[in-house]
Backbone as JSON, one array per atom type, in Angstrom:
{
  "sequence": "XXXXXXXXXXXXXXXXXXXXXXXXXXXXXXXXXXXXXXXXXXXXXXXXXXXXXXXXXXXXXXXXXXXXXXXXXXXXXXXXXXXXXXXXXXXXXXXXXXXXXXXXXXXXXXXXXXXXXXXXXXXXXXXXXXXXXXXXXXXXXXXXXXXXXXXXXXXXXXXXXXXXXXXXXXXXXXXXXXXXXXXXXXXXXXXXXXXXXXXXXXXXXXXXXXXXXXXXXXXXXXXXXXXXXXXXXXXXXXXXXXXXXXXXXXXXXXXXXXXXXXXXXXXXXXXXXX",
  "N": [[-20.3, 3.9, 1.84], [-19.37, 0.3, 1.74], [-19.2, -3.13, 0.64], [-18.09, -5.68, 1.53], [-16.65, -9.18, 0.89], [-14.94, -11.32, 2.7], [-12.5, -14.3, 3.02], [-11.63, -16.21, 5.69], [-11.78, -15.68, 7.82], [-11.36, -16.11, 10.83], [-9.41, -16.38, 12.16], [-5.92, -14.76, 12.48], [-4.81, -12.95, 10.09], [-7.03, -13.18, 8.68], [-8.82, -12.56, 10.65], [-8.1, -9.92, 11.99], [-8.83, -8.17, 9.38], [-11.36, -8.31, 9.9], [-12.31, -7.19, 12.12], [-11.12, -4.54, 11.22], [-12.63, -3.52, 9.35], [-14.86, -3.52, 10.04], [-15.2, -1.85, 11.59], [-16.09, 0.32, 10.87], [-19.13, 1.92, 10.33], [-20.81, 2.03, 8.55], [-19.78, 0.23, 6.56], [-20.72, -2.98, 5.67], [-19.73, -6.19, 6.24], [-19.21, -9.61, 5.38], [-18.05, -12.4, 5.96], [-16.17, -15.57, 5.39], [-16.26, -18.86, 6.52], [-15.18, -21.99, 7.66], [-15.79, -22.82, 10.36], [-18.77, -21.77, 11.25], [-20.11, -21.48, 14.29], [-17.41, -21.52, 15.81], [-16.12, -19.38, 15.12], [-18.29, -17.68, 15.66], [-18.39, -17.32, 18.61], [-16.14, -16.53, 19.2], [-16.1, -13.84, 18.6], [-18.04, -12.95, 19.76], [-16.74, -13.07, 22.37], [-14.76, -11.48, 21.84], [-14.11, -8.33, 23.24], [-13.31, -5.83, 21.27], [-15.22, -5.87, 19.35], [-17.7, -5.86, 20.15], [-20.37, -4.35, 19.86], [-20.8, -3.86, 17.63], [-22.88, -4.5, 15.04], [-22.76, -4.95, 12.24], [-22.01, -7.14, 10.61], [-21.54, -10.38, 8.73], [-21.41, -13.49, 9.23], [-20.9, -16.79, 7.55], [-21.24, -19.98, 6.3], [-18.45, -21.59, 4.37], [-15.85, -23.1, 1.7], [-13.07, -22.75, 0.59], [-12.36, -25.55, -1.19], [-14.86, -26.7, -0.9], [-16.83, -27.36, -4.26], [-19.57, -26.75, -4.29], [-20.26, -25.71, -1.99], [-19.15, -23.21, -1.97], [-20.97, -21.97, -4.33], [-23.33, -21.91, -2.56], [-22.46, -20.19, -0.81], [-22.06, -18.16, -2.03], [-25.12, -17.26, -2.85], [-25.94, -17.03, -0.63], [-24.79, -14.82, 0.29], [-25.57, -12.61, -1.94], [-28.21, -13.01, -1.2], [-27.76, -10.77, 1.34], [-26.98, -9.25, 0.35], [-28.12, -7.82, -1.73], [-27.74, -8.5, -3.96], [-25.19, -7.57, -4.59], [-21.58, -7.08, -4.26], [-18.66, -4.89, -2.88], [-16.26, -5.47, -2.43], [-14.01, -8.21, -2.73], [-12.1, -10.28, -0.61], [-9.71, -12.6, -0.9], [-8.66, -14.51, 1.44], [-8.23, -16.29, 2.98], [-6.28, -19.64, 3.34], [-3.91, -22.56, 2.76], [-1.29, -23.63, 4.66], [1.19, -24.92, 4.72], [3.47, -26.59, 7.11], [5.2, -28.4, 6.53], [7.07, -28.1, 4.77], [8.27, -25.46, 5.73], [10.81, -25.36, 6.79], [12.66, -26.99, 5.59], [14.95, -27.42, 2.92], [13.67, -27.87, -0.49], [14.72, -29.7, -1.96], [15.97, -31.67, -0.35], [14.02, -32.77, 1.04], [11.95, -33.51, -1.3], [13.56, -35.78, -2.03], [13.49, -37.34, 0.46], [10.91, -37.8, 1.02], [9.2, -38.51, -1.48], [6.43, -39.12, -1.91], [4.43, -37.44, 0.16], [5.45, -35.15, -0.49], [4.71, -34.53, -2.88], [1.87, -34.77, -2.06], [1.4, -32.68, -0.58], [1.82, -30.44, -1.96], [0.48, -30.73, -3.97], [-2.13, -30.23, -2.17], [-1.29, -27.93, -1.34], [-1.65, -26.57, -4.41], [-4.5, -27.2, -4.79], [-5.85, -25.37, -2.79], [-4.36, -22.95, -2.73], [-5.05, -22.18, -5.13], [-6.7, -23.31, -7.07], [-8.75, -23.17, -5.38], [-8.84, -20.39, -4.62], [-9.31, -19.43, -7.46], [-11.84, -20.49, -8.31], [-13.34, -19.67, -5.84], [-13.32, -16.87, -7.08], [-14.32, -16.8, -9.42], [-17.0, -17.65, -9.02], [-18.0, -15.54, -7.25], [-17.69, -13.1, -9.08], [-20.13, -12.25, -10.56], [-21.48, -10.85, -8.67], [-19.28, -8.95, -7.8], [-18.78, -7.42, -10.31], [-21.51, -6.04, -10.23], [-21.46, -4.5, -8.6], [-20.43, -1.4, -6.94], [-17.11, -0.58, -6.15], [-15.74, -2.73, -7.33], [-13.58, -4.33, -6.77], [-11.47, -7.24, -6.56], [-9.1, -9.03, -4.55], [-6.21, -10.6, -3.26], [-4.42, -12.22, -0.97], [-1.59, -13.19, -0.81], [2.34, -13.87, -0.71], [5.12, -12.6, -0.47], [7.32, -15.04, -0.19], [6.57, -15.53, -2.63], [8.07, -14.48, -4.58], [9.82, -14.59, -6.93], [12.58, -13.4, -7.74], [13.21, -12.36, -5.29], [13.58, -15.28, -3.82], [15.36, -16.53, -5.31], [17.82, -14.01, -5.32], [18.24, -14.1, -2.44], [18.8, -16.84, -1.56], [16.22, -18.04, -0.62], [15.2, -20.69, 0.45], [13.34, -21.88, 2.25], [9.9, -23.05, 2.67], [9.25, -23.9, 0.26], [7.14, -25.74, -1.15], [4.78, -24.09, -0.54], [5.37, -21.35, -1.39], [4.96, -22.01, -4.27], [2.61, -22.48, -4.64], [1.63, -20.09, -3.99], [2.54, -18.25, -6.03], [1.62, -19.49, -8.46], [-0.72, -18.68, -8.13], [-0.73, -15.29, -8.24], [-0.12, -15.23, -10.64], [-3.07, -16.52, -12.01], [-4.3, -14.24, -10.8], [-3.52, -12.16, -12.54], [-4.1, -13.23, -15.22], [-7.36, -12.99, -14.27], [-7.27, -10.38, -14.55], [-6.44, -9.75, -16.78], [-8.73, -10.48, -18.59], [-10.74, -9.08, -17.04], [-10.48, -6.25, -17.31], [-11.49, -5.07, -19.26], [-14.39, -4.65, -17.97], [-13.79, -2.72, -16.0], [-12.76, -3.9, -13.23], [-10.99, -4.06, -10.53], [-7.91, -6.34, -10.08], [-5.7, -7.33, -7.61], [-2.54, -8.81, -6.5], [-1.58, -9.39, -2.99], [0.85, -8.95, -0.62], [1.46, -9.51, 2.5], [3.38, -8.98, 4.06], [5.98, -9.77, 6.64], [4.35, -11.52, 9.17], [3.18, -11.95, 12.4], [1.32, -14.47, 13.27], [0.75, -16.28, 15.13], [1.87, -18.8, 15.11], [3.9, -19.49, 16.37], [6.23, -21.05, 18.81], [6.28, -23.66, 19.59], [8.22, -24.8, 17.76], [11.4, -26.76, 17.4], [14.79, -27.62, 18.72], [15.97, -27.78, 16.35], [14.71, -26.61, 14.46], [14.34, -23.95, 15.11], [16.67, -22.83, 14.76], [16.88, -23.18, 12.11], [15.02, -21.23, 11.19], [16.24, -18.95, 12.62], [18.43, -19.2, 10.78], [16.64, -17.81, 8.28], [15.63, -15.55, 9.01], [17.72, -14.05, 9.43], [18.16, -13.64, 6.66], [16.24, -12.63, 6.06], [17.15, -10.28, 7.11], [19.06, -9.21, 5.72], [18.25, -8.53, 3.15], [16.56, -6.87, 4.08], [17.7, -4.25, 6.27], [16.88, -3.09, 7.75], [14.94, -5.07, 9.26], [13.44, -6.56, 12.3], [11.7, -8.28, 13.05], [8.63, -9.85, 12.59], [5.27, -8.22, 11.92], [2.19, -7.31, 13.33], [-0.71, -8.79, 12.77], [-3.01, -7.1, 12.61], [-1.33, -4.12, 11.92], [-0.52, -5.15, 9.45], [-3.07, -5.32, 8.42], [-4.05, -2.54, 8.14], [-2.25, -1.76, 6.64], [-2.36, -2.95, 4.15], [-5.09, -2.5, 3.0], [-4.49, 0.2, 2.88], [-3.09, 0.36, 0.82], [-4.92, -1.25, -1.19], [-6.78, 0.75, -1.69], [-5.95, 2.39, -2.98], [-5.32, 1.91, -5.42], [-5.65, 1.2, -8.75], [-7.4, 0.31, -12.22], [-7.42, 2.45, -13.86], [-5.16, 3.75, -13.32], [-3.64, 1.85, -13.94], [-2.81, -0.37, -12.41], [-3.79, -2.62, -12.7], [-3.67, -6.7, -12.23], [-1.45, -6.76, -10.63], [0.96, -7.68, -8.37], [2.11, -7.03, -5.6], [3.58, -5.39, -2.34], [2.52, -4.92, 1.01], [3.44, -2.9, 1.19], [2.79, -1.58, -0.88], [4.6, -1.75, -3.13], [7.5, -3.15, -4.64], [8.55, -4.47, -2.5], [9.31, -6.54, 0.05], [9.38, -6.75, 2.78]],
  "CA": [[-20.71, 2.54, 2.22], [-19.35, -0.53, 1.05], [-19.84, -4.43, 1.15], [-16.78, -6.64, 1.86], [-16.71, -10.55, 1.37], [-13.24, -11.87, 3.24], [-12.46, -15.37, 3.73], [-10.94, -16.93, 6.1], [-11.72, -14.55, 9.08], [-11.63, -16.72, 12.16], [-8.2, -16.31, 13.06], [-4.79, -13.98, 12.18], [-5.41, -12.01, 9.01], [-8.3, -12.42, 8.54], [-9.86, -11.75, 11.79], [-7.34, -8.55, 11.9], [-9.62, -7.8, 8.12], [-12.83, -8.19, 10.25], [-11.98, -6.1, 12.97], [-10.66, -3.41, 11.03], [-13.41, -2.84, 8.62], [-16.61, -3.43, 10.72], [-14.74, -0.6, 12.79], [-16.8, 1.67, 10.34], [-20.46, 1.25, 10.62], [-21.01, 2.13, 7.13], [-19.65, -1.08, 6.01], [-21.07, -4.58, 5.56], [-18.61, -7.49, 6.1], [-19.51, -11.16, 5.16], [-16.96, -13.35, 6.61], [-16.74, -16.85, 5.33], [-15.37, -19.53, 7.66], [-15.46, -23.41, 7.66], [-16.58, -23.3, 11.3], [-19.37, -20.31, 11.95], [-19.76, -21.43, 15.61], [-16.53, -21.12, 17.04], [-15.73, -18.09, 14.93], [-19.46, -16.03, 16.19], [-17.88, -17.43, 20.04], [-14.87, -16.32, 19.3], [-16.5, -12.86, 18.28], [-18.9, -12.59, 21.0], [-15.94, -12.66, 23.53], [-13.8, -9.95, 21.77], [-14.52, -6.86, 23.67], [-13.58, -4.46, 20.15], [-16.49, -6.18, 18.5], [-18.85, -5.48, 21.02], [-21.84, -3.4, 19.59], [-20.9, -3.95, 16.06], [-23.57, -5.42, 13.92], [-22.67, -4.42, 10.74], [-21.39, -8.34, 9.67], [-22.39, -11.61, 9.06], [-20.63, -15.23, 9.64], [-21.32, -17.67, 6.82], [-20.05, -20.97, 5.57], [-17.94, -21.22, 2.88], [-14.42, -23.66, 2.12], [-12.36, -23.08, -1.33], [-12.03, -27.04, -1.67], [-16.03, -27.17, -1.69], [-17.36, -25.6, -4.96], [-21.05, -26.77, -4.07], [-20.37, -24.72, -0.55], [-19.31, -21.76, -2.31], [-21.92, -21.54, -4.68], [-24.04, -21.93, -1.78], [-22.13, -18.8, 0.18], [-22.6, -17.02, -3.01], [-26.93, -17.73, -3.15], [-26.63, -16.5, 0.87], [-24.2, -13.43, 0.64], [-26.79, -11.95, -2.57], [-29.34, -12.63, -0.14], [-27.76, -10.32, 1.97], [-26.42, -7.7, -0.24], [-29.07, -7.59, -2.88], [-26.87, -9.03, -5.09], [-23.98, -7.04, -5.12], [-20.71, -6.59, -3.55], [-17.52, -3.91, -3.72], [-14.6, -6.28, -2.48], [-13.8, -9.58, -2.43], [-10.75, -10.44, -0.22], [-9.1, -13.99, -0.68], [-7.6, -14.35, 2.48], [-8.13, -17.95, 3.01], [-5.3, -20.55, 2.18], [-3.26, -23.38, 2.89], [0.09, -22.76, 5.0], [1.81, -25.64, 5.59], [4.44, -26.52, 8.05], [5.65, -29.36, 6.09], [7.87, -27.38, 3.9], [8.46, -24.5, 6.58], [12.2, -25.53, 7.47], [13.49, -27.73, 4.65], [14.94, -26.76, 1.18], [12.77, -28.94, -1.64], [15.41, -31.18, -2.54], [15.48, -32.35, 0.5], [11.98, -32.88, 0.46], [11.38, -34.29, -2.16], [14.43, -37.14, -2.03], [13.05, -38.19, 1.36], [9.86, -38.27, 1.18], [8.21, -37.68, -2.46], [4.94, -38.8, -1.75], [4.51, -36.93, 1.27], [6.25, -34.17, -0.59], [3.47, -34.19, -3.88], [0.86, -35.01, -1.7], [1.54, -31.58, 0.1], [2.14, -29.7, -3.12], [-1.45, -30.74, -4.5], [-2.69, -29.41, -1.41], [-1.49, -26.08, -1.66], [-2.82, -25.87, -5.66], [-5.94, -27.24, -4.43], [-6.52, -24.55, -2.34], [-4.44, -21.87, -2.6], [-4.83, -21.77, -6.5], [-8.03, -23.79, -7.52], [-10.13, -22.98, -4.6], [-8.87, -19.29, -5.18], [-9.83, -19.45, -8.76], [-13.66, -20.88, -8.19], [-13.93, -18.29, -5.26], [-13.42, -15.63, -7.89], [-15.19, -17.37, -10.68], [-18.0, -17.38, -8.36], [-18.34, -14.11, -6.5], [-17.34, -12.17, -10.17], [-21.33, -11.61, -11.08], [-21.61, -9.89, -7.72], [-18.17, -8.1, -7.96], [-19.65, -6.74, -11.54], [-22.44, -5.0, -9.93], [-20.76, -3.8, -7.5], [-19.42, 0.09, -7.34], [-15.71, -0.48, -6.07], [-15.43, -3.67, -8.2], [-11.65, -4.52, -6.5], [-10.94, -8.62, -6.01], [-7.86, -8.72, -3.63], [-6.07, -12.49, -3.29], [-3.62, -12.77, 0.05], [-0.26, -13.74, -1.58], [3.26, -14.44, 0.26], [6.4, -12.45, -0.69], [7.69, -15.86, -0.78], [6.39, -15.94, -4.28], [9.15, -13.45, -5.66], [11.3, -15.77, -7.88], [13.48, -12.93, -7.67], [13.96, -12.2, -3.8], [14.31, -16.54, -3.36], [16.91, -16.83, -6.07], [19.04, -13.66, -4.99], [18.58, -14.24, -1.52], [18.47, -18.21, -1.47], [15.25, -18.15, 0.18], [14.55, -22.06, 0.13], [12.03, -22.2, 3.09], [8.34, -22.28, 2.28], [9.02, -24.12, -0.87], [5.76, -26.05, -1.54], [3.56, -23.06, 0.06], [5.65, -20.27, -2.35], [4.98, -22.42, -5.4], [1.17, -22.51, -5.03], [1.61, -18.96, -4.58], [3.04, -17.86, -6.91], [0.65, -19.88, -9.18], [-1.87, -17.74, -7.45], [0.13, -14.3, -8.73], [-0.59, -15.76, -12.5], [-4.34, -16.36, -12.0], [-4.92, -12.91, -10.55], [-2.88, -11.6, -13.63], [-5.25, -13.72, -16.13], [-8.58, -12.84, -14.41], [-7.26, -9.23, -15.15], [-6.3, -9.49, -18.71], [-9.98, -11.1, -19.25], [-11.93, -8.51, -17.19], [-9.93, -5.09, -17.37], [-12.42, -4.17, -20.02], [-14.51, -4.41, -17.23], [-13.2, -2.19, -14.24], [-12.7, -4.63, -12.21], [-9.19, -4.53, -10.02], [-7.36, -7.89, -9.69], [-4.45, -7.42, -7.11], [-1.88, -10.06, -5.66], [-0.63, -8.44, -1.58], [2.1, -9.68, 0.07], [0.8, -9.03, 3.6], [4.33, -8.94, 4.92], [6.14, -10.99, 7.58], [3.0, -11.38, 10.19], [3.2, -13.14, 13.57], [0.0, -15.5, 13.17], [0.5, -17.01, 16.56], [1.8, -20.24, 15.13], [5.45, -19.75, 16.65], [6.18, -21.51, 20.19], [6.08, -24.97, 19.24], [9.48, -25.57, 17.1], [12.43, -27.99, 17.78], [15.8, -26.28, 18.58], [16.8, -27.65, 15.15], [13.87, -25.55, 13.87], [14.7, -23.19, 15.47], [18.16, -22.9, 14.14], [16.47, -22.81, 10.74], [14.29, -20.16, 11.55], [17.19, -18.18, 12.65], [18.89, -18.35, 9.48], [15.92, -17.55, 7.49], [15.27, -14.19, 9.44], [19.17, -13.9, 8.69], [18.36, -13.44, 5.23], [15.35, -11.33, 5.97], [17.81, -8.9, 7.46], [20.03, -9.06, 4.58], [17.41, -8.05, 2.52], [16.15, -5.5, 4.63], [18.57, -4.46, 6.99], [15.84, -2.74, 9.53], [13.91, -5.86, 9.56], [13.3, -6.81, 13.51], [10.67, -9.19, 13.7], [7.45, -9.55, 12.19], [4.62, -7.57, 11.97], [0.97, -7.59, 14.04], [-1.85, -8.94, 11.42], [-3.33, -5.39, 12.77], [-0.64, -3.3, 11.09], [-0.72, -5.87, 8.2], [-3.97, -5.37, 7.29], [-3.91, -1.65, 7.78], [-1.23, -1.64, 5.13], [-2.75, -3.42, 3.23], [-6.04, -1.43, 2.88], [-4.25, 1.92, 2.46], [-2.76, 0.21, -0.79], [-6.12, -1.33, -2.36], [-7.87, 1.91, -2.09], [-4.91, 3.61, -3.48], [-4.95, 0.98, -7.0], [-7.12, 1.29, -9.65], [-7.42, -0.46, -13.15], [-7.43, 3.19, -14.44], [-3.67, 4.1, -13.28], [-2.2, 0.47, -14.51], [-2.44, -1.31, -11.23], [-4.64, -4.22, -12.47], [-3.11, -7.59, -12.0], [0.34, -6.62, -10.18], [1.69, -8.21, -7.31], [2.54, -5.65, -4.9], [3.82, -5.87, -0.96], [2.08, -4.41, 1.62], [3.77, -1.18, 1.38], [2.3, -1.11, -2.35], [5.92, -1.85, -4.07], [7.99, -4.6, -3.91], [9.85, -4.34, -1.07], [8.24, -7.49, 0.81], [9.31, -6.37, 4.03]],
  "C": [[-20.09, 1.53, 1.27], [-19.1, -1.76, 1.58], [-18.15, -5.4, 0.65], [-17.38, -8.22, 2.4], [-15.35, -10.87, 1.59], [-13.13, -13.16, 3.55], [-11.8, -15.86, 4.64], [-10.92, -16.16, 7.54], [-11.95, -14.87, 10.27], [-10.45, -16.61, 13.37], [-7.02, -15.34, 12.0], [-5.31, -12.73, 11.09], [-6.36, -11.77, 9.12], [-9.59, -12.31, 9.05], [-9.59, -10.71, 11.97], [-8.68, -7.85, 10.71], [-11.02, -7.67, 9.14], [-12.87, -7.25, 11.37], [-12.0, -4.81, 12.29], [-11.64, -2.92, 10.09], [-14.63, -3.29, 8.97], [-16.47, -2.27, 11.84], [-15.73, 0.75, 12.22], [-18.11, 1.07, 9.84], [-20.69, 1.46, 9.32], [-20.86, 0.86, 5.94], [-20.54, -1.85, 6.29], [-20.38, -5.42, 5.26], [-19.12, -8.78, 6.38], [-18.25, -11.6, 5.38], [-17.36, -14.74, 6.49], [-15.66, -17.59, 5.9], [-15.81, -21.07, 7.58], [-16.74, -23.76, 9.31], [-17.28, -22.02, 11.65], [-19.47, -20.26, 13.83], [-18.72, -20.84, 16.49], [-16.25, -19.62, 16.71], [-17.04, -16.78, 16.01], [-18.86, -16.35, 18.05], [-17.0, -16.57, 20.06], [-15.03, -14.75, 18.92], [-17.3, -12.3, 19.55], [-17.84, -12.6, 22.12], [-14.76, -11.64, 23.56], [-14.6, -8.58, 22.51], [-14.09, -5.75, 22.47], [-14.35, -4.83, 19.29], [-17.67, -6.13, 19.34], [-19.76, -4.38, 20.75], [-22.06, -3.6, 18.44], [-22.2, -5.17, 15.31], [-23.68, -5.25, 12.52], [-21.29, -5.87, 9.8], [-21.84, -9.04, 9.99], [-21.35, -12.72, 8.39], [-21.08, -16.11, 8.58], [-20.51, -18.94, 6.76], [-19.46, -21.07, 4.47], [-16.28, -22.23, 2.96], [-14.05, -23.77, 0.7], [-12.11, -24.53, -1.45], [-13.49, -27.45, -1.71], [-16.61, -26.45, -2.72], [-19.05, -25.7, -4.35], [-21.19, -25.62, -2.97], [-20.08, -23.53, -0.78], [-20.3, -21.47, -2.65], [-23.2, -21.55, -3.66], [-23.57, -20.56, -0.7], [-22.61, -17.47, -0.83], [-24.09, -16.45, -3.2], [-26.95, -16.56, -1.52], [-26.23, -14.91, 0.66], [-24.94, -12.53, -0.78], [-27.66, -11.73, -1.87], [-29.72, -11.01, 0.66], [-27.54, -8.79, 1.78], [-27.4, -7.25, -1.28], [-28.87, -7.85, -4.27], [-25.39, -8.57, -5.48], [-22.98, -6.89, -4.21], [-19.16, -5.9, -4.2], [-16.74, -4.75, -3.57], [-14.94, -7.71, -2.12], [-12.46, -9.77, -2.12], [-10.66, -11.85, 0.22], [-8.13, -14.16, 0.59], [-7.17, -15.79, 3.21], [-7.29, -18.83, 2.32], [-4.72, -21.86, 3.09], [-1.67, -22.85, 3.17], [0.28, -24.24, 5.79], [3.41, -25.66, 6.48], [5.62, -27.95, 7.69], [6.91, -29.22, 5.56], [8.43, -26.03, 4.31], [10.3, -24.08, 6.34], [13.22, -25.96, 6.6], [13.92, -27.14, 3.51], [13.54, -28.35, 0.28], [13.61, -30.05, -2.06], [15.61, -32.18, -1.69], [14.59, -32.95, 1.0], [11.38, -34.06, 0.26], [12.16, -36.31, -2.27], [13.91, -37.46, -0.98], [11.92, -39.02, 1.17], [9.01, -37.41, -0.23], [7.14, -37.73, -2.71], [3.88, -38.03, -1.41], [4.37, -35.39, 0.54], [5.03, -33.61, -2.3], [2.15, -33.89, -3.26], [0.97, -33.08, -1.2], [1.44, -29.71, -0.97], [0.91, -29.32, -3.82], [-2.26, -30.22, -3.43], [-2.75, -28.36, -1.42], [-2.14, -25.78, -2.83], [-3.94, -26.45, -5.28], [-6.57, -25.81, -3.57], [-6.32, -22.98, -2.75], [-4.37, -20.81, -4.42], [-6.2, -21.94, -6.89], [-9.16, -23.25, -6.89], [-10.0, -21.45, -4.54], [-9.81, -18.59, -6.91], [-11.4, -19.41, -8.95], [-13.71, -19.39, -7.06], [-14.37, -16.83, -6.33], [-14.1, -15.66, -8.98], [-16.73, -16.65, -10.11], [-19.14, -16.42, -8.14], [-18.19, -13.03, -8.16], [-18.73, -11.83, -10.48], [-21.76, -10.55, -10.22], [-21.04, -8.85, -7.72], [-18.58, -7.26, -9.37], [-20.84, -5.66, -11.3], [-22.32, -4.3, -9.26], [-20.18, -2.4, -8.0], [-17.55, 0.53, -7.14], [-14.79, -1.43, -6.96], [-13.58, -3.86, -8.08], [-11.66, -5.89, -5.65], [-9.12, -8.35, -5.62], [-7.49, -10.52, -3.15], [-4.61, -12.3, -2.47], [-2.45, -13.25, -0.65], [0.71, -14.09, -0.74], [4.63, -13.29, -0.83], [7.0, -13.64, -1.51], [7.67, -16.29, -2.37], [7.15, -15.13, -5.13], [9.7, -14.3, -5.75], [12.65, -14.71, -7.77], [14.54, -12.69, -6.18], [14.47, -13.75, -3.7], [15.45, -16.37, -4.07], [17.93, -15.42, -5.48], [19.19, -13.59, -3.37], [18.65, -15.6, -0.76], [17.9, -18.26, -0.71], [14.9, -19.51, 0.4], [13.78, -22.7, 1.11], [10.98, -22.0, 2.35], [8.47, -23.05, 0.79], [7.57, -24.29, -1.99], [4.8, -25.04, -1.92], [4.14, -22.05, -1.15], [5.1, -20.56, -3.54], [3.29, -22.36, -5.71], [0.52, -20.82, -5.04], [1.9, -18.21, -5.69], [2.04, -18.31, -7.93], [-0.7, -18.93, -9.25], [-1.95, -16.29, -8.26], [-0.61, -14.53, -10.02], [-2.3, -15.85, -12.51], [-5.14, -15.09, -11.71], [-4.61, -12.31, -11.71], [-3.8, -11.84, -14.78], [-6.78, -13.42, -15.83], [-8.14, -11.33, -14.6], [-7.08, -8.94, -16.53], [-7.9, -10.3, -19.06], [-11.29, -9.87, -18.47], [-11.28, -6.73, -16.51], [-11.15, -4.65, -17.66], [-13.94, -4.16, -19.04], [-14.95, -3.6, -16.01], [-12.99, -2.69, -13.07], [-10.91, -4.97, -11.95], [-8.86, -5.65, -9.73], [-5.68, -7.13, -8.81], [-3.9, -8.66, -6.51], [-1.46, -8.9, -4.25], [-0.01, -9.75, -1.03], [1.1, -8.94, 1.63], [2.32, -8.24, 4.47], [4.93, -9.95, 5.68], [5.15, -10.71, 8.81], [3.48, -12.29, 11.19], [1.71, -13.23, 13.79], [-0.43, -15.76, 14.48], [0.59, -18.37, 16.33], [3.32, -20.35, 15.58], [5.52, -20.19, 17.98], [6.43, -22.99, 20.12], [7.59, -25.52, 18.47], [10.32, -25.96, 18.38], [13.03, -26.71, 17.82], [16.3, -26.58, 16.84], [15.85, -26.53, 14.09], [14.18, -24.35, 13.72], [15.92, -22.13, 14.94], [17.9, -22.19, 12.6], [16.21, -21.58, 10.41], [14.6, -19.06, 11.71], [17.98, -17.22, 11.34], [17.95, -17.63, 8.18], [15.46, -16.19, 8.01], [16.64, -13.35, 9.25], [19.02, -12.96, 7.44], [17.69, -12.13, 4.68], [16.1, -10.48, 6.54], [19.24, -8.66, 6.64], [19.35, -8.35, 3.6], [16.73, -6.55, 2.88], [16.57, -5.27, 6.04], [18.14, -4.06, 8.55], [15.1, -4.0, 9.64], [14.03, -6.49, 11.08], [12.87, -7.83, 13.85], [9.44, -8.87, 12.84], [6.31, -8.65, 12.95], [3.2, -7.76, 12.93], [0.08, -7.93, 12.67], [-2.64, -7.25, 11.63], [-3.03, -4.27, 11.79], [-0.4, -3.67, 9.66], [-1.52, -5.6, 7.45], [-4.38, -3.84, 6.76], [-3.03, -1.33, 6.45], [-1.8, -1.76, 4.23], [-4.26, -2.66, 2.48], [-5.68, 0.07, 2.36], [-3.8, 1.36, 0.67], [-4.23, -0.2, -1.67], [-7.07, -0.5, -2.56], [-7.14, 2.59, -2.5], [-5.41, 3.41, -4.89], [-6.03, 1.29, -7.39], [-6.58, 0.95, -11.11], [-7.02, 1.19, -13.69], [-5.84, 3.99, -14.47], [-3.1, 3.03, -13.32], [-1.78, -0.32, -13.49], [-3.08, -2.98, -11.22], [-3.71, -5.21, -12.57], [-1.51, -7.62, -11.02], [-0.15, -7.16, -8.84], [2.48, -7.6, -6.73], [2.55, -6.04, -3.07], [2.78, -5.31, -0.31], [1.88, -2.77, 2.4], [3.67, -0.58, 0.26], [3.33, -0.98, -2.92], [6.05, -2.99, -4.04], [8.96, -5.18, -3.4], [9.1, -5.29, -0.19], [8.68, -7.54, 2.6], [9.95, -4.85, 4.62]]
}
């Protein structure tokens, strides 16, 4: 048995995450979501969640801390105080910075172009950070004691620079920031047992593609280009399904005790990000 808090589980990931581990009745999955309504609708009309009651819908938004500490007060409630995982899955993905390099960017439009920037560390750094601040007294009592924080490939400084990755700028940079904070809440609570991982999920089809320009498009092209330079089977992205399976077989692999705390690892548990 064990007790899983996931955020962001209304749509792609990490409704894939809620699916796949309320599949085993043994679990307990807290799912925190800005809107509980549409998500328990949007649950009640899946036919592979149909019998399952082994989770519960809360509110919760990394940019409120009052609303965490208030998810935190409910999900004790529910667990008795304790839980094994905490999966950051909730973030900021803009589309601002999708297509463009940064210098471009930034010389157009650098308001626009900060303003967008502080968004991502607002969420996908700060409001990461408090989540984990948070939930850590729970995660402490807990028996699997393994925080897990959604990452991006994009955040290899090594794959952008040798494969001039320069999509995703903004969004990589708050990742990557992200990477470093998981790294620091592990060098502070190794002693501990508590796992800190960064996952790359992979390349995922979300369901936000349909909508670009042809010049987008174009972009888009060459940036899957690169991904098949890199990895020369690469086809097309992945299902969040097979994503999150991945991803699961690796955080029950890791453990603080074989030298896995803080690393930043793909989805195929290396770092081969696709």
């Amino acid at each position: 048995m064990a007790t899983y808090v996931v955020t962001g589980v209304s749509k792609g990931i990490g409704y894939a995450l809620l699916t796949e581990l309320t599949m085993y009745p043994e679990n307990t999955v807290i799912g925190l979501v800005r809107d509980t309504a549409t998500t328990l609708k949007k649950i009640s009309e899946d036919p592979q969640m149909k019998g399952r009651t082994n989770f519960h819908i809360i509110k919760g938004d990394l940019v409120d801390y009052g609303g965490l500490k208030k998810a935190v007060a409910d999900v004790s409630t529910i667990t008795g105080g304790a839980i094994d995982y905490l999966i950051g899955n909730a973030g900021y993905v803009s589309l601002y910075d999708a297509y463009d390099p940064i210098g471009d960017l930034n010389s157009a439009n650098p308001k626009e172009t900060a303003e967008d920037l502080r968004r991502g560390f607002e969420v996908n750094a700060i409001g990461q950070m408090n989540l984990i601040t948070l939930f850590l007294p729970l995660i402490l009592k807990g028996k699997a004691k393994k925080v897990i924080a959604i990452s991006s490939g994009m955040a290899d400084a090594d794959l952008v620079a040798k494969y001039e990755v320069y999509m995703g700028s903004l969004y990589s940079t708050s990742k990557a920031a992200l990477n470093m904070i998981i790294a620091k809440f592990h060098a502070q609570y190794k002693k501990d047992g508590v796992l800190f991982l960064s996952l790359s999920p992979g390349v995922v089809d979300v369901g936000k593609s349909g909508q670009e320009t042809p010049e987008q498009l174009e972009k888009m092209g060459a940036m899957f280009a690169r991904f098949q330079k890199y990895q020369p089977d690469f086809t097309g992205p992945i299902t969040p399904d097979v994503s999150v399976r991945c991803m699961k077989n690796v955080w029950e692999s890791k453990s603080v005790e074989n030298g896995d705390g803080g690393l930043f690892l793909s989805h195929l548990g290396t770092k081969q990000w696709i």
